[in-house]
C-alpha angles and dihedrals in degrees: 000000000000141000121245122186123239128186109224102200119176138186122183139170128202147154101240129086113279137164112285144150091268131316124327103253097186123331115249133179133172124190123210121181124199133188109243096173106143109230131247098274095047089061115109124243097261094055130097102199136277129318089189144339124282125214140197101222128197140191116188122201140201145172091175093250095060130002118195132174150233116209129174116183115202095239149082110289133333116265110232081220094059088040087049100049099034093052093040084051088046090060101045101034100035107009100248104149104231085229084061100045113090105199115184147161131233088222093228099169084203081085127101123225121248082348108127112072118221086022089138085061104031089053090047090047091060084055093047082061107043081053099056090040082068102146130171104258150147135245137228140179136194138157126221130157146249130192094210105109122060127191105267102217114094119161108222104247083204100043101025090221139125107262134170091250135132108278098192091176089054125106110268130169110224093187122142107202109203135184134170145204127199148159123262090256085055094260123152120274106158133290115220101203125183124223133176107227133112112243092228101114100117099026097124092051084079083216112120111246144157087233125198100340081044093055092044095053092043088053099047094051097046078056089061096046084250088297094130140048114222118199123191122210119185120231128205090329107146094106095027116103128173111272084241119056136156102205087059101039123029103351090050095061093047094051096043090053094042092060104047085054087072081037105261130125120218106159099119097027110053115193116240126256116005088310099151109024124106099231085197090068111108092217097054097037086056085044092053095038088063095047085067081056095056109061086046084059094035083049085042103051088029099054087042079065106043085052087041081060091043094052095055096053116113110165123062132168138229098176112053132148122240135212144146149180141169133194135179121250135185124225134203111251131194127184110248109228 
């Protein structure tokens, strides 16, 4: 066992009456968007490009008396030196408490780690403009559903064993969290929506990419004419994988004979990336091909829903309370064998 520290941030609105720095006088929020793609030279070794491009999104937030922010950056995970530095700049240059500011990844593993160069102020510039775009506006929320992701964890009825495979009986949340922003004449500000599902589609491809949750927000926003900034945030995804999923159906096999034909077993350990697989061959270049396919379908069916959600709501705010806190816990950790 070990502990390993988490930081718990929250940012809420409601109507009723919360602790704030004085009364609400009129909600407002703004959206900015900025390309954070690395560039070529920045790639490591082992890339072979990119597949598309990759964005920090933000979404700011005010009532007059507090402001607060919703940020999703297009990569792994989130540095706790980027989220250090980004939310301590937030309060001093454009008075965002850090305890109000949700940072967040999309966990797309197409992403290569301390690559992009500038990424601190290219993600705090989304947030500067978020910040200017302030607008008076109003706020929904709704929930759908979509049957893309699938729990991960399948035991072999051959093997008996543990392996990453599409566990259709296991528990899987199919919510679609959605929440919008728009102006007071109904026009588009941004919709942060929230979806369980590891970004891991086109993995084996070795191009950087946003993945699936990338392809949805870019769809959504070409349906809007670029009127509206989309920003994903992953639920309770650690055990959630697409429904569809080479490394569990066609590549897998290939890799997995491949390599006990230099006598190596890999059927329950598969090597990152595309380690392994002859990209030459006819059979896994048309496999991957259509793994490119395939976010553009999951972004496609996934943003229909989320504007599906959008569409049904028929209540939205202008006077909402605002507050925020964060702490540090600690969680129990095993080893997985």
């Amino acid at each position: 066992m070990k502990s390993v520290p988490l930081l718990v941030s929250m940012i809420l609105t409601a109507a009723s009456g919360l602790s704030q720095n004085g009364p609400p006088s009129g909600f407002s929020a703004g959206a900015g968007k900025v390309d954070v793609t690395p560039a070529a030279s920045e790639l490591p070794k082992t890339s072979e490009g990119i597949l598309d491009h990759l964005y920090s999104r933000a979404i700011v937030i005010g009532n007059g008396a507090a402001k607060a922010a919703l940020l999703t950056l297009d990569a792994g995970a989130m540095p706790d030196q980027l989220w250090q530095n980004v939310t301590k700049r937030a309060e001093t240059e454009l008075g965002i408490p850090a305890k109000h500011i949700l940072m967040t990844a999309t966990h797309s593993h197409s992403v290569p780690r301390g690559a992009t160069s500038g990424l601190e102020e290219k993600v705090f510039e989304s947030l500067k403009i978020a910040n200017r775009q302030l607008q008076p506006a109003r706020i929904g929320y709704g929930t759908g559903l979509s049957y893309l992701n699938v729990n991960r964890n399948l035991i072999d009825p051959k093997t008996h064993k543990w392996w990453e495979g599409p566990n259709y009986e296991g528990p899987s949340d199919k919510t679609v969290a959605v929440v919008k922003f728009e102006t007071l004449n109904g026009d588009p500000i941004a919709v942060y929506y929230n979806y369980a599902m590891h970004a891991v589609t086109v993995g084996q491809l070795d191009k950087v990419s946003a993945d699936a949750p990338g392809a949805t927000s870019r769809y959504i926003e070409d349906s809007f004419n670029d009127r509206i900034v989309a920003a994903w945030s992953s639920g309770a995804a650690g055990d959630q994988n697409p429904i569809y999923f080479q490394q569990t159906y066609d590549l897998r096999e290939i890799r997995i004979k491949d390599y006990a034909k230099r006598g190596e077993d890999i059927s329950n350990s598969m090597p990152p990336g595309g380690q392994g697989l002859n990209k030459s061959d006819p059979a896994v270049a048309k496999l991957m091909n259509q793994q490119k396919q395939m976010i553009l379908s999951m972004g496609q069916f996934l943003g229909e829903e989320v504007m599906h959600v959008m569409r049904g709501m028929e209540r939205a705010q202008v006077n909402n309370r605002m507050f925020g806190d964060q702490r540090t816990i600690r969680c129990p950790g095993r080893q997985r064998d």
